[in-house]
N, C-alpha and C positions, 0 to 999 in steps of 0.2 A: 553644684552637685547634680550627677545625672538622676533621676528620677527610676522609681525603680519599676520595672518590667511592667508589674500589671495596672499603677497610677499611669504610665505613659500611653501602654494600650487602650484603657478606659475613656481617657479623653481626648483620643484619638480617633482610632479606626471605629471602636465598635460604639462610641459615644454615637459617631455619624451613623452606624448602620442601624441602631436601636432608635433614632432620632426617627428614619426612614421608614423602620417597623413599626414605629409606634403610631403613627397618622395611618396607617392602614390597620392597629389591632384593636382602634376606637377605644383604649383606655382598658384593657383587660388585666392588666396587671396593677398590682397597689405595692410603693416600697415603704415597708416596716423598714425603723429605723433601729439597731440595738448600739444604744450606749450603756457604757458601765458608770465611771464616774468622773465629773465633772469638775477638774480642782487643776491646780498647778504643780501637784509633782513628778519629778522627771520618771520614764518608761527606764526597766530596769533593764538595759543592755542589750533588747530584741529584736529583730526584726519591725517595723515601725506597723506593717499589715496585723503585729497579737498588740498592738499596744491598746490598752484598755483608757488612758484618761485622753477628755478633752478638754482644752483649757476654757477657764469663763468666759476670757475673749472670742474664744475659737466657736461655742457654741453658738454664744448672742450673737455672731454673724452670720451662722445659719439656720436660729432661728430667724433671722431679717430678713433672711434669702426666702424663708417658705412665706414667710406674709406679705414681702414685695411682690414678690412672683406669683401671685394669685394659687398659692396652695394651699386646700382644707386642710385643716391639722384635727383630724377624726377617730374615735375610740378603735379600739381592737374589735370590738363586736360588732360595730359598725362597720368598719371593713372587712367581716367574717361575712355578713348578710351581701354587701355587696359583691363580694366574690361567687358569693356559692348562690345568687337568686332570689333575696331574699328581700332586698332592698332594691330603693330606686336611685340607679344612676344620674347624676344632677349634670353630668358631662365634666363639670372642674376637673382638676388633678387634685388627688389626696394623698394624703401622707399620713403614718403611724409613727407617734414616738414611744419606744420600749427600753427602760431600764433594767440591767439583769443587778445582782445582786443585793440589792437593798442599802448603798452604803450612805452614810448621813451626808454627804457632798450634795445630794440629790437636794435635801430638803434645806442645806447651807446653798449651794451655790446656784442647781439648777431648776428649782422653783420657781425663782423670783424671775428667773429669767423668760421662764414657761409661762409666768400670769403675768409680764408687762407685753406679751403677744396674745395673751389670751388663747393659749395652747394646754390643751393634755395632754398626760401620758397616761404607761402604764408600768408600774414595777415590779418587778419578780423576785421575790420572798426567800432568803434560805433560813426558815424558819428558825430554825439553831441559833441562828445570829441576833434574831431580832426580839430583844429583853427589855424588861422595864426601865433600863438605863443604856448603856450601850456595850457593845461586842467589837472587836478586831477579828477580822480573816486578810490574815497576810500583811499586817500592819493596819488594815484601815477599817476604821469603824463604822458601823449600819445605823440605822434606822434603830431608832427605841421603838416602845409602841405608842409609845403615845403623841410621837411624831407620825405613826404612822395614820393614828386615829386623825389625829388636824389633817395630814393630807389629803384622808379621806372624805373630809366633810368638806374641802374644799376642791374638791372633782376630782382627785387622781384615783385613776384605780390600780387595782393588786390582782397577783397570779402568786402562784404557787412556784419558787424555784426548785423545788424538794425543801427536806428537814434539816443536811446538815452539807448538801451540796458535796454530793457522794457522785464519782461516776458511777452510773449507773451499768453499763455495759458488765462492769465488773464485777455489780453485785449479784448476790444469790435472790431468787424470786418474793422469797419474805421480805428481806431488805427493800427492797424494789417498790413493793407493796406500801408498805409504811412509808416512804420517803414521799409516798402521792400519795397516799393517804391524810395523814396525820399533819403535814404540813397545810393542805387544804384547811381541814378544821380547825388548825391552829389560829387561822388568818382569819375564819369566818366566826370564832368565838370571839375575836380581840374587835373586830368593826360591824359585828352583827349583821352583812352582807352576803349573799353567796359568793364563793368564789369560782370563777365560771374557764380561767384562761390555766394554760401552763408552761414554763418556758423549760426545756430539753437542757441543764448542766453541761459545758465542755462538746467537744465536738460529735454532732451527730452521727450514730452508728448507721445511717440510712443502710450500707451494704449489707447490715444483720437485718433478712426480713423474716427469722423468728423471733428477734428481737424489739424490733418494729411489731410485730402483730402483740405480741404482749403487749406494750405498750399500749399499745392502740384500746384493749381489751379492757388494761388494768384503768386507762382514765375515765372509758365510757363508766365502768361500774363504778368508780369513785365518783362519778357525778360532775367529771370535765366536759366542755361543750367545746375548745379550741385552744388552739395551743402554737406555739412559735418553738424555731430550731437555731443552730447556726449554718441551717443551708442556704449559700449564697444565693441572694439573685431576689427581684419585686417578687410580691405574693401572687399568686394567680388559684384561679379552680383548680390548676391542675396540680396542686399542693394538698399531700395530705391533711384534713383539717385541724390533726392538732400537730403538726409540724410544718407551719406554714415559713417558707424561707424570709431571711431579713439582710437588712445590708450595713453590715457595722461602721460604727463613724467613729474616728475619734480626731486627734489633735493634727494628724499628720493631711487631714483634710479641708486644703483650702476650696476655695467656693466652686472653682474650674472640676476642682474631681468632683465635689458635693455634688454637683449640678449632672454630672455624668452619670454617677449612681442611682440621682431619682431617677434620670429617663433611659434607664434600661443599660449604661454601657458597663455595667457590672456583670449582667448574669452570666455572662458568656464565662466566667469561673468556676461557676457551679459545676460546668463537665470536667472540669481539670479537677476539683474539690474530690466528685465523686468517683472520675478512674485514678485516682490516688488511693483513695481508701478500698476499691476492690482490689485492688494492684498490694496494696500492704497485707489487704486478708487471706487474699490466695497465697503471699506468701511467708505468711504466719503457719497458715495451714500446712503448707509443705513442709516446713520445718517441724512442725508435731509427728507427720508422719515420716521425716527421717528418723 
């Protein structure tokens, strides 16, 4: 089976040319990783680029990939300081790993596989979900709290994914509000920690930049310090701070793409990513004013 458009590109042409860029940009970029969930059931009928699981076997390979290959596997805040100056460059290669939704796979399957590497993450909360016993969103079940509480005393940490994992784009600004709100609180009254990160639901409206400055606005005063999106491509400075881009992995990722992703032959998506969604707005927009 041919390989599709942008796995062939990636570990090809722009694998080599990000290969070539990267020994000249001294390490300026960090790839966050965004997994969903960790298990064996099959992708429902999509495109393999939205499929959300990876399998057990599929990850415990590239977690062996990051600890053979001499890569730090380092917190979200810790790659927030060294992007933006804060921290000191050790020269290695580092890597972020980020869980969005919260679902119990994480603390079943990919835990165990995260502490026999001696790796972190971080996972992002749709607070709604996550009950004294467990929840389903879309069949599959999250995190209790009190799974969440053991993961926390054993170093993973939490962000905020909203309350009930609402787009946001489409809500009204009160909704909006609450959803970064309340979900924050929610997570810092159940592990008595601040919650400092936040991850962006669904695909980022980067092209609303009144929507973006809200944003921006509403986490600073809720008391967020950084945040991750679904904009393709390694983190750099030159990433909003609380939408800092990631690179999603799942099953469909054997080690050849894996390996192309960390060192840069993804980001070259992120232009296609975002003149798509200006290209859809302008012509949303034209359609309201016919």
């Amino acid at each position: 089976m041919l390989q599709s458009l942008d796995k062939y590109l990636t570990t090809t042409i722009f694998a080599r040319l990000a290969r070539r860029r990267s020994g000249q940009a001294g390490g300026a970029a960090i790839p966050i990783l965004m997994y969903h969930s960790v298990s064996n059931e099959p992708e429902a009928g999509q495109h393999p680029y939205f499929w959300l699981n990876t399998t057990p076997e599929r990850f415990e390979a590239q977690m062996k990939f990051l600890r053979e290959n001499g890569y730090d596997v380092i917190s979200l805040a810790h790659a927030v300081k060294l992007l933006y100056g804060a921290g000191s460059d050790t020269g290695r290669r580092n890597v972020v790993i980020t869980f969005d939704d919260g679902f119990r796979d994480f603390y079943l399957n990919a835990f165990p596989i995260l502490q026999r590497h001696g790796f972190t993450a971080t996972v992002f909360l749709p607070t709604d979900y996550i009950t004294d016993h467990t929840r389903k969103m879309d069949g599959k079940t999250h995190l209790s709290w009190n799974e969440v509480s053991e993961l926390h005393e054993q170093g993973i940490s939490f962000g905020s994914h909203t309350a009930s994992h609402l787009q946001l784009k489409s809500a009204n600004r009160d909704d909006l509000h609450f959803e970064i709100k309340h979900s924050k609180q929610a997570i810092e009254s159940r592990i008595g920690a601040p919650i400092d990160s936040f991850s962006y639901p669904f695909a980022f409206p980067e092209e609303d930049l009144g929507l973006t400055q809200y944003l921006t606005d509403t986490l600073t005063a809720c008391g967020y310090k950084y945040g991750v999106s679904t904009r393709i491509g390694r983190a750099s400075a030159k990433d909003p701070i609380f939408f800092l881009k990631r690179l999603p992995v799942n099953s469909r990722d054997d080690l050849a793409f894996f390996k192309a992703k960390l060192e840069g032959g993804y980001d070259w998506l992120h232009w296609f990513q975002l003149t798509s969604k200006i290209i859809r707005a302008k012509l949303r927009h034209g359609k309201k004013r016919n």
